[in-house]
C-alpha positions as CSV (number, residue, x, y, z in Angstrom):
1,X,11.3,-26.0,-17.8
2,X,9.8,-23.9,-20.5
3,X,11.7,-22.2,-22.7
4,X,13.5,-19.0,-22.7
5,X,11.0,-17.4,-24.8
6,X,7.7,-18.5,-23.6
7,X,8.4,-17.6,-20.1
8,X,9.2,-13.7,-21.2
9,X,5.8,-14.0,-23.1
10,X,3.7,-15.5,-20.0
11,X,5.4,-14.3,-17.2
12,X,4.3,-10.3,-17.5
13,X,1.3,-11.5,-17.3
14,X,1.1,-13.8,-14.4
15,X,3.0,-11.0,-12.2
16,X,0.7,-8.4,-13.6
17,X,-2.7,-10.7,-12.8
18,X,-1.6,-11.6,-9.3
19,X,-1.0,-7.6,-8.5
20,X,-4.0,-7.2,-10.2
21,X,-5.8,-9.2,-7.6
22,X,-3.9,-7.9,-4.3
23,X,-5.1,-4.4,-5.9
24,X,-8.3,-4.7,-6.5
25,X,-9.0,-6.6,-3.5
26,X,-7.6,-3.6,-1.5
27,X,-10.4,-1.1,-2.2
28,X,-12.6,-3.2,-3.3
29,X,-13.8,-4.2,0.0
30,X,-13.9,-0.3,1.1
31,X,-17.3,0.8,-0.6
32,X,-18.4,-2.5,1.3
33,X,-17.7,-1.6,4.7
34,X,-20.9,0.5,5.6
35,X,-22.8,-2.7,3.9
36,X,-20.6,-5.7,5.5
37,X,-20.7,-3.5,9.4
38,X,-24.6,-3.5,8.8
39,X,-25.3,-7.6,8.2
40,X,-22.5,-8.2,10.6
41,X,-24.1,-6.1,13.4
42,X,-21.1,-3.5,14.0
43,X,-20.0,0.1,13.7
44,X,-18.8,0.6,10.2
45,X,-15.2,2.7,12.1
46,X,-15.1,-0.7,14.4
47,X,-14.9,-2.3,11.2
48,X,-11.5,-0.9,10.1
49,X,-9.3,-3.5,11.1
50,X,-11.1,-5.2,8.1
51,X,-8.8,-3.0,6.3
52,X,-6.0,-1.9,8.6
53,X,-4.9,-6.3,9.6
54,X,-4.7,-6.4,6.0
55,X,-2.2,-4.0,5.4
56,X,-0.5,-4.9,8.5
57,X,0.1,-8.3,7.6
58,X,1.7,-7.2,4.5
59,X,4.1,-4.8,6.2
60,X,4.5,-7.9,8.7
61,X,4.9,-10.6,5.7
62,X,7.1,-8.4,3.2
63,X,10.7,-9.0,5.4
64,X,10.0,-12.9,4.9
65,X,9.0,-13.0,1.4
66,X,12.6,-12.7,0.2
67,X,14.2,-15.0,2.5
68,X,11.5,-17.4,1.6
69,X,11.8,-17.4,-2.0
70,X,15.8,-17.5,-1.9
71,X,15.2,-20.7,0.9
72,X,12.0,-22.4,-1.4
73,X,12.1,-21.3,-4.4
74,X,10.5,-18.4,-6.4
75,X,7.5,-20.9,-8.0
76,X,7.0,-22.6,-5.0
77,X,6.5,-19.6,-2.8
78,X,4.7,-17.6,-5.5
79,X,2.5,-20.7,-5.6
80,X,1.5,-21.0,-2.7
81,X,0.7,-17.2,-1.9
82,X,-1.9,-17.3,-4.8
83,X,-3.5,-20.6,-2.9
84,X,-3.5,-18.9,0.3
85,X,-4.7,-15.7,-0.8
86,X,-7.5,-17.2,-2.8
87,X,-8.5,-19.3,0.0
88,X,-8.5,-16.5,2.6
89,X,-11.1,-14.4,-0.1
90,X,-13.4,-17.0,-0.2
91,X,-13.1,-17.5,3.8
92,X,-14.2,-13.5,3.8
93,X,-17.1,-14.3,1.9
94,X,-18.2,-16.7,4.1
95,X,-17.5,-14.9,7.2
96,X,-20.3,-15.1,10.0
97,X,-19.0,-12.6,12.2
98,X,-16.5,-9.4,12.4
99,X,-13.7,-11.6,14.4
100,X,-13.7,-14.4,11.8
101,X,-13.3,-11.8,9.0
102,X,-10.9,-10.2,10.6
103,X,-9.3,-13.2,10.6
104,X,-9.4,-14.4,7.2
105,X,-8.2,-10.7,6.1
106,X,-4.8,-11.6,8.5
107,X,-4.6,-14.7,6.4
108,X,-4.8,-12.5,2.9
109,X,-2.6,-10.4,4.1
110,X,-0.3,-12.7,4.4
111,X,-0.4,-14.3,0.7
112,X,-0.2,-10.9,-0.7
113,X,2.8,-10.3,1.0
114,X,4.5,-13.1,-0.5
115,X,2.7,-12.6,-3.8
116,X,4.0,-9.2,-5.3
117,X,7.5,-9.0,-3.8
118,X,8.2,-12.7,-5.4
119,X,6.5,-11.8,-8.3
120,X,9.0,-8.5,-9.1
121,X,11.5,-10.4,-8.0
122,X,10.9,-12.9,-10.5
123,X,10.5,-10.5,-13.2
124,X,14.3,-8.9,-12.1
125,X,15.7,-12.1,-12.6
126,X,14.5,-13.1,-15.9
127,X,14.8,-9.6,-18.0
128,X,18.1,-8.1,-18.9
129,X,18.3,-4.7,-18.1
130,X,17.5,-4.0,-21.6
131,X,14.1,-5.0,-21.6
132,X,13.3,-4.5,-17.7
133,X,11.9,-1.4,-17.8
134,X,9.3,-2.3,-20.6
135,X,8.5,-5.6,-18.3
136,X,8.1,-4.0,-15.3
137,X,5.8,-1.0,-16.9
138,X,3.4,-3.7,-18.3
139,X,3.4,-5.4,-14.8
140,X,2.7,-2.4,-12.9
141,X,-0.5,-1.2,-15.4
142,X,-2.7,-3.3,-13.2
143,X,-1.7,-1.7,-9.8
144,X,-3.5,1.3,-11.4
145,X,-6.7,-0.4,-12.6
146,X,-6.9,-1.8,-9.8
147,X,-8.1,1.1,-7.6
148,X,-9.8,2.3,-10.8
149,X,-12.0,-0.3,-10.7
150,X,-12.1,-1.6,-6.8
151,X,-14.5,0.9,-5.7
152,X,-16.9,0.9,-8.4
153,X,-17.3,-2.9,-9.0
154,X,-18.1,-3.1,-5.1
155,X,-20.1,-0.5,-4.9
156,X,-22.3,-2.3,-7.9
157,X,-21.6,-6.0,-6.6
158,X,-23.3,-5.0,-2.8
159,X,-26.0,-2.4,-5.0
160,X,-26.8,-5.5,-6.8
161,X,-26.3,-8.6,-5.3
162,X,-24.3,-9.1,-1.5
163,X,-21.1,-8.0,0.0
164,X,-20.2,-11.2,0.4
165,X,-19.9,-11.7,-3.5
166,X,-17.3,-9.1,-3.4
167,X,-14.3,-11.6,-2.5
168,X,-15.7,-14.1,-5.0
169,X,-14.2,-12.3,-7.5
170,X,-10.4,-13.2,-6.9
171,X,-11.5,-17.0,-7.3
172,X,-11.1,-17.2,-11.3
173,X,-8.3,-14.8,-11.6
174,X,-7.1,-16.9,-8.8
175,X,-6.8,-20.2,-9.8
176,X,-6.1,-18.6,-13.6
177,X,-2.8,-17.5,-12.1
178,X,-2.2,-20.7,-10.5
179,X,-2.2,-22.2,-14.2
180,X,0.4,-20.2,-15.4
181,X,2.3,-20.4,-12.3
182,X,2.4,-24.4,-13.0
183,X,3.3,-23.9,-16.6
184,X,5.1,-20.8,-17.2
185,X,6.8,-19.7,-13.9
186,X,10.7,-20.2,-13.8
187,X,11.9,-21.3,-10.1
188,X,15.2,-19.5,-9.0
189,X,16.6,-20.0,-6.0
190,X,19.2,-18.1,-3.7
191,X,22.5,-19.2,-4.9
192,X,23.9,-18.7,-0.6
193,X,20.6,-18.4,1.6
194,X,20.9,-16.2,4.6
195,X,19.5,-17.8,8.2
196,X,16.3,-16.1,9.0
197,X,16.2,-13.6,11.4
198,X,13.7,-15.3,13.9
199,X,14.6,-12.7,16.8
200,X,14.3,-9.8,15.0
201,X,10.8,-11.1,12.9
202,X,9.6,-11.9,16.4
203,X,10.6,-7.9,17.8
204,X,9.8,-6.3,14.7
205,X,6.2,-8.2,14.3
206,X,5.0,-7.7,17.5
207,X,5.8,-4.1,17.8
208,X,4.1,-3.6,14.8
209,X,0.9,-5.7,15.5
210,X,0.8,-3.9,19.2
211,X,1.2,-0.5,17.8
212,X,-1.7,-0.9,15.0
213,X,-4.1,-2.5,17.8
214,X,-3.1,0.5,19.9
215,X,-4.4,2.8,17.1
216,X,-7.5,1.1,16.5
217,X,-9.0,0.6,20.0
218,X,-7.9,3.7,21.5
219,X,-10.2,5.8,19.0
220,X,-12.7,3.6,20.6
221,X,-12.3,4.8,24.0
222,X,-12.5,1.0,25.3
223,X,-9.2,1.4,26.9
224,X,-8.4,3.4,30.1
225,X,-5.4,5.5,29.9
226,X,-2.4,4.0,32.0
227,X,-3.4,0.4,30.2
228,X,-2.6,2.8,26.3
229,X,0.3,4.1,28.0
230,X,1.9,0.9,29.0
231,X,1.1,-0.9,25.5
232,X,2.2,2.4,23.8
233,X,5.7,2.0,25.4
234,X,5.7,-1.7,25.2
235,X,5.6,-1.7,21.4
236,X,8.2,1.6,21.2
237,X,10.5,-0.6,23.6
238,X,10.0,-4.0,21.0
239,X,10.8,-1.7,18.1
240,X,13.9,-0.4,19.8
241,X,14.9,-3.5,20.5
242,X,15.0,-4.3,16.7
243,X,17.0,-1.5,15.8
244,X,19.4,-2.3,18.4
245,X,19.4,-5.8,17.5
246,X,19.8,-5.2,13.7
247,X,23.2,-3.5,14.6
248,X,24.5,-5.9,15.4
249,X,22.9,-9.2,13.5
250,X,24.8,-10.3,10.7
251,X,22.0,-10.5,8.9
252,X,19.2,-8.7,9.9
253,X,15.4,-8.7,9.1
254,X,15.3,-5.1,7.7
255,X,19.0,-3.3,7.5
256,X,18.2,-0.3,8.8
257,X,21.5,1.1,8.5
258,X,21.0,2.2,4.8
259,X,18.6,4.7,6.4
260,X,22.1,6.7,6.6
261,X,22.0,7.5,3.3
262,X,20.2,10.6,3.2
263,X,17.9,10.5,0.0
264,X,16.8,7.4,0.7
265,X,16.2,8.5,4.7
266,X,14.3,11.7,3.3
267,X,12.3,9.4,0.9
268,X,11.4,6.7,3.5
269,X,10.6,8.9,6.4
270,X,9.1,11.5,4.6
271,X,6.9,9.2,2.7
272,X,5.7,7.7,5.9
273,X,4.7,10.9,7.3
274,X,3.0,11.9,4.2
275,X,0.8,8.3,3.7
276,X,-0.3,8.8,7.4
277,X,-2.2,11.9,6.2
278,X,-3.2,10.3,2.5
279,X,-3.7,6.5,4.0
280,X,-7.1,7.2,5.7
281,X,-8.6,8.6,2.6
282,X,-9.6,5.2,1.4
283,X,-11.2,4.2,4.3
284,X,-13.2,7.5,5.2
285,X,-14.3,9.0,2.0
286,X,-17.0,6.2,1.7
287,X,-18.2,6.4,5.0
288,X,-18.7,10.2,4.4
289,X,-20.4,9.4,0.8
290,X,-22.3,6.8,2.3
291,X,-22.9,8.0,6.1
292,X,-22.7,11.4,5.3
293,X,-24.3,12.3,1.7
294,X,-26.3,9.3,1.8
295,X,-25.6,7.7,-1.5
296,X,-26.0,4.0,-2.7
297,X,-22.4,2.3,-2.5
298,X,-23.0,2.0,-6.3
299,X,-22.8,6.2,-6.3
300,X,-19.8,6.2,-3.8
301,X,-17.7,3.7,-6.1
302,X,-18.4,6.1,-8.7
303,X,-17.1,9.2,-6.8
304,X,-13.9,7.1,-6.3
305,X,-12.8,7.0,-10.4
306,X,-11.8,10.5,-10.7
307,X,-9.1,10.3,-8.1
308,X,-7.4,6.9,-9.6
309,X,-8.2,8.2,-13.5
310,X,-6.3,10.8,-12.6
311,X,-3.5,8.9,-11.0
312,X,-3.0,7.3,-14.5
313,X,-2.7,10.3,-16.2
314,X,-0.1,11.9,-14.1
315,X,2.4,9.0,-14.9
316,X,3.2,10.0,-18.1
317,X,3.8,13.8,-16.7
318,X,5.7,13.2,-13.8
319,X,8.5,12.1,-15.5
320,X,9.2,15.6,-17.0
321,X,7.8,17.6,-14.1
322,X,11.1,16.3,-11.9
323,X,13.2,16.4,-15.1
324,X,12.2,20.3,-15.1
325,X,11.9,20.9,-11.3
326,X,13.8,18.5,-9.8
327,X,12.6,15.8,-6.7
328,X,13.4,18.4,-4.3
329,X,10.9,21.1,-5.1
330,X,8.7,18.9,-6.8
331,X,8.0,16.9,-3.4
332,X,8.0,19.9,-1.1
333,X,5.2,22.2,-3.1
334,X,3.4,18.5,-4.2
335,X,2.6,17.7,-0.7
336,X,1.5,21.0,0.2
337,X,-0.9,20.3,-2.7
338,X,-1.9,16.9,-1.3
339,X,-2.8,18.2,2.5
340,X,-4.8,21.4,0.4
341,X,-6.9,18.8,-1.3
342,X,-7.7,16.5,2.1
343,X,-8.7,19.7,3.6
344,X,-11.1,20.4,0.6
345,X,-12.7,17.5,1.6
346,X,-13.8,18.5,4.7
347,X,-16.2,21.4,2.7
348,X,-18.2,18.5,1.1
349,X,-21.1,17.9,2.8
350,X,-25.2,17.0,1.4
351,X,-26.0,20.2,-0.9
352,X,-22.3,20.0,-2.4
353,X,-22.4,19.4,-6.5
354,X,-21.4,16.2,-7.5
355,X,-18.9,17.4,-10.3
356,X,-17.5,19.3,-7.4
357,X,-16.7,16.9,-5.2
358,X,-15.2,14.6,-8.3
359,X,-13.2,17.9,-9.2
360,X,-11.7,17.0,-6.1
361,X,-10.9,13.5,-6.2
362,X,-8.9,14.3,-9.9
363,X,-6.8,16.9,-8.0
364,X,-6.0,14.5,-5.4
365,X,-5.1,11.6,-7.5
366,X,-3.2,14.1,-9.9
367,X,-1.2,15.0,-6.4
368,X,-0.9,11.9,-4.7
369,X,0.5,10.2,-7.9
370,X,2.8,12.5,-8.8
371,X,4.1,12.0,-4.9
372,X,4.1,8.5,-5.1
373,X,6.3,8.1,-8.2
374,X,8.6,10.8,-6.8
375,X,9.5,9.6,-3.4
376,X,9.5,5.2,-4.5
377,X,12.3,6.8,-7.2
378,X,14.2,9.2,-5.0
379,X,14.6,6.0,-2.5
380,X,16.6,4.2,-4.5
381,X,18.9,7.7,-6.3
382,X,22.3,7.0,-4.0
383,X,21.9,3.4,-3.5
384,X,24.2,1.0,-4.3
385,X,23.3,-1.9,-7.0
386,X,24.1,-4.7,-3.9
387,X,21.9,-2.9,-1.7
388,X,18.9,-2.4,-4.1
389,X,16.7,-5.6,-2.8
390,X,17.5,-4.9,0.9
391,X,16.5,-0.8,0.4
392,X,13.3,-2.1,-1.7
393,X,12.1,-4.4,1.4
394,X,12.7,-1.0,3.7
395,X,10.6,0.9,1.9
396,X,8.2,-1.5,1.0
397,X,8.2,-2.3,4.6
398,X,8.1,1.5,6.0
399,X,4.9,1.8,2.9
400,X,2.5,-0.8,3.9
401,X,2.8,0.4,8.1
402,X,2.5,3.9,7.1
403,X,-0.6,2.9,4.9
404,X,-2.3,0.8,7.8
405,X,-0.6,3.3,10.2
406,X,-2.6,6.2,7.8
407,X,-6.3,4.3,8.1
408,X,-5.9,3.9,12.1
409,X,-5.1,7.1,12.4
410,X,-7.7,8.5,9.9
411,X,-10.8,6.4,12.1
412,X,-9.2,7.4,15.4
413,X,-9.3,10.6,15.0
414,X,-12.8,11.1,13.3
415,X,-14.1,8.5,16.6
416,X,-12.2,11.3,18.6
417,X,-14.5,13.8,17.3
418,X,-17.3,11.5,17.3
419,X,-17.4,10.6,21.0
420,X,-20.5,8.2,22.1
421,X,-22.8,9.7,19.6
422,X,-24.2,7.0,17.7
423,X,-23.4,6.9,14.0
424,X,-26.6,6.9,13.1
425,X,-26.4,10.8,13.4
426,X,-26.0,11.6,10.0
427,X,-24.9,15.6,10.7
428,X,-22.2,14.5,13.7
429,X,-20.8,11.7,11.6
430,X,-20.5,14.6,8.9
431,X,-19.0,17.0,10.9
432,X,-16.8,14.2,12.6
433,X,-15.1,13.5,9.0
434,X,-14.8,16.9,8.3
435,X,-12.8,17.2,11.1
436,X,-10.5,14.3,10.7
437,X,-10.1,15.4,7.3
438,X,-8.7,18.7,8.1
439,X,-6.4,17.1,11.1
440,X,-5.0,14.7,7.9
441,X,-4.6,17.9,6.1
442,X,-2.6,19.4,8.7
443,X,0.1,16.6,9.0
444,X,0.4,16.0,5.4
445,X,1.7,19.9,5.3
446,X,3.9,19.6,8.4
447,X,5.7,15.9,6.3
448,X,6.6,18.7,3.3
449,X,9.7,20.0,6.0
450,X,11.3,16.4,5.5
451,X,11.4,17.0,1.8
452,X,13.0,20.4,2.5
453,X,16.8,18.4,3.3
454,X,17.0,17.1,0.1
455,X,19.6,19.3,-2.0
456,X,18.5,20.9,-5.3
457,X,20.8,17.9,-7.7
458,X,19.4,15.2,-5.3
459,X,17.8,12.3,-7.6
460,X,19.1,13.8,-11.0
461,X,20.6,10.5,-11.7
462,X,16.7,9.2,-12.0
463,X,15.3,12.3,-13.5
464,X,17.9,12.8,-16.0
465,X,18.2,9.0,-16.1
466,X,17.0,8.9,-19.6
467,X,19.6,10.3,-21.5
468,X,21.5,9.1,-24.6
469,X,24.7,8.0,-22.7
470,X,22.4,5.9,-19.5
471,X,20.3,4.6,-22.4
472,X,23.4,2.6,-24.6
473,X,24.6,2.0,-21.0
474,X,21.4,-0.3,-20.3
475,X,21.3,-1.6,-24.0
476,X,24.7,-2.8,-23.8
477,X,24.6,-4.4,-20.6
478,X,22.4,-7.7,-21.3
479,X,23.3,-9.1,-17.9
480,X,20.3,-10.1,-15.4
481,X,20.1,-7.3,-12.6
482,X,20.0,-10.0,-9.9
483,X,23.6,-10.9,-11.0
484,X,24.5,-7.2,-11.5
């Protein structure tokens, strides 16, 4: 095993290239979708489950990860999700029809969602608490770049060369990471495993995976209604069955009974509302840069910097914004913000300025990061320190199904407006958006009446977590927070 030292040095840096690639694989592939639905012979909104299986697989996979890393090992497991989520990109690339990508993006899925919650995990265990928060700050930099650069490097890669080059790209950092994993990777294991859930993976899973394929082919209209309606209340009735089955499991999948502490509840639910509204933004603002103003993919990647530049800058505000405010007005007028700056979107049409509609995108990445870093803090605010890893599956968990949740929703309801008019029709396709962006808008608002049964003091533990007395606290306390 490598020493102390080196590991500390290298292992920042593994973490941070492996998010790096889950990141940058997620919206890379979204300036792509007009381009890959074209040589594929498909709509580009039948081609969302591109997007929404991968997400789902994560939200599916994320339960799993710990067990399997306290059951395997940390570099095993973290090993092996870089292999399979390298393999499943270049199985993308070569992807000869819509199922088979579909299928390979499952598989991806999948490999992330052993990647990143191994990987922090990882970090937790080999930092004292002393030198956590710088670790974790350098790891998290790339989940930033990340969407900075997704959508313009696609946009240029299918401008220039093929879609199909896009996925490519995670083959160097890819096998770069599996380098270090072999070198520099420490492998921890749990020091009393806990049996794996099988009967509530199985409920929780397929009520999931039925819900999501509800979403998607029900914007469609290839589904009669009593056939939605029975598959609608078979996947409420699977997910029921969890909750009651987590009751009383010993050791559930997800323990949902921390949802009874109430900031955590607010955070978890109201963030899931919210990312329904802000999830489909991804997905539809290319197809209305592309479908609707007409640009290259090249210009629509470019339209997409703003928003995530922005999203930078905010996280060296937000900090003392809910230091001065406080989490619970911060998060009520912020989302009213966010579901403002959706709506503006539906104004944006062919004759609309270019540094308009990128004045735009910085308001809604100023927004939505300032949300984001609010409500993933605010989760963990009344939470015990034995509870911390089971509350960060939750809501990582409750995240990734919002998210995919977010872009069915987003293309079912602009397919809603659409009806059978081919998208081809460049001013119904328009109009279409514009409409599901203003729905988005609407239900982003309605999420800000979660955040309104928070108290004034909640989360001031985390937003006045910084003073003098916390800060000797942390510095004299060298112990790993895993054995906290």
């Amino acid at each position: 095993m490598t020493d102390t030292t080196t590991v500390k040095r290298y292992l920042p840096w593994l973490v941070a290239a492996a998010l790096f690639m889950e990141q940058l694989d997620a919206t890379i592939v979204n300036t792509a979708v007009p381009s890959i639905a074209a040589s594929l012979d498909v709509t580009p909104l039948s081609l969302k489950s591109v997007v929404t299986c991968y997400t789902l697989s994560l939200a599916v996979g994320i339960p799993v990860s710990g067990w399997m890393a306290d059951r395997f090992g940390t570099r095993r497991v973290f090993a092996t999700a870089i292999a399979i989520f390298t393999l499943a990109s270049v199985l993308c690339g070569m992807a000869l029809n819509a199922q088979m990508m579909i299928a390979a993006r499952l598989l991806q899925g999948l490999g992330g969602a052993m990647m990143m919650p191994v990987g922090r995990l990882t970090i937790i265990r080999t930092f004292p608490k002393n030198e956590l928060l710088g670790a974790m700050n350098f790891v998290i930099l790339p989940a930033l770049i990340g969407p900075l650069l997704g959508p313009t490097v696609g946009g240029l890669i299918v401008h220039w060369t093929t879609w199909r080059a896009i996925f490519f790209v995670n083959v160097p950092v890819g096998l770069l990471a599996l380098y270090l994993v072999w070198r520099h990777m420490p492998d921890y294991r749990g020091a009393e495993p806990r049996p794996l859930d099988v009967v509530g993976l199985i409920l929780f899973s397929s009520g999931t995976a039925i819900l999501s394929w509800l979403l998607e082919v029900f914007g469609e209209h290839t589904l009669d209604t009593v056939t939605a309606g029975l598959m609608l209340v078979l996947s409420i009735a699977l997910l029921a069955a969890y909750a009651w089955h987590a009751t009383r499991e010993q050791f559930p999948l997800l323990r949902l009974a921390l949802l009874k502490v109430r900031t955590f509840r607010v955070s978890v639910l109201g963030g899931f509302i919210t990312r329904l509204g802000v999830g489909g933004l991804p997905f539809l603002l290319p197809l209305l840069y592309q479908l609707g103003l007409r640009l290259e993919p090249w210009q629509s990647g470019l339209l997409m910097m703003p928003s995530a530049a922005a999203a930078m800058g905010m996280k060296l505000i937000a900090p003392k914004m809910l230091a001065r405010f406080g989490y619970r007005q911060v998060l009520v007028v912020n989302t009213i913000c966010i579901g403002l700056t959706i709506g503006l979107f539906a104004f944006v049409g062919p004759g609309t300025p270019w540094y308009a509609i990128a004045g735009i995108g910085l308001l809604q990445g100023f927004f939505n990061s300032l949300q984001f870093s609010s409500m993933n803090t605010l989760a963990y605010a009344d939470i015990e320190a034995k509870d911390s890893s089971m509350a960060s599956t939750i809501a990582s968990s409750f995240q990734q199904l919002s998210m995919s949740f977010g872009l069915a929703c987003g293309s079912l309801v602009t397919a809603w407006f659409l009806g059978k008019v081919p998208q081809s029709n460049q001013v119904v396709v328009t109009q279409a958006l514009h409409h599901a962006f203003l729905t988005l808008s609407i239900v982003t608002m309605l999420s800000s009446l979660v955040f309104w049964r928070l108290r004034r003091d909640d989360g001031s533990s985390i937003s006045g977590g910084g003073s003098p007395k916390a800060a000797a606290a942390v510095a004299q306390d060298p112990t790993p927070l895993s054995q906290a």
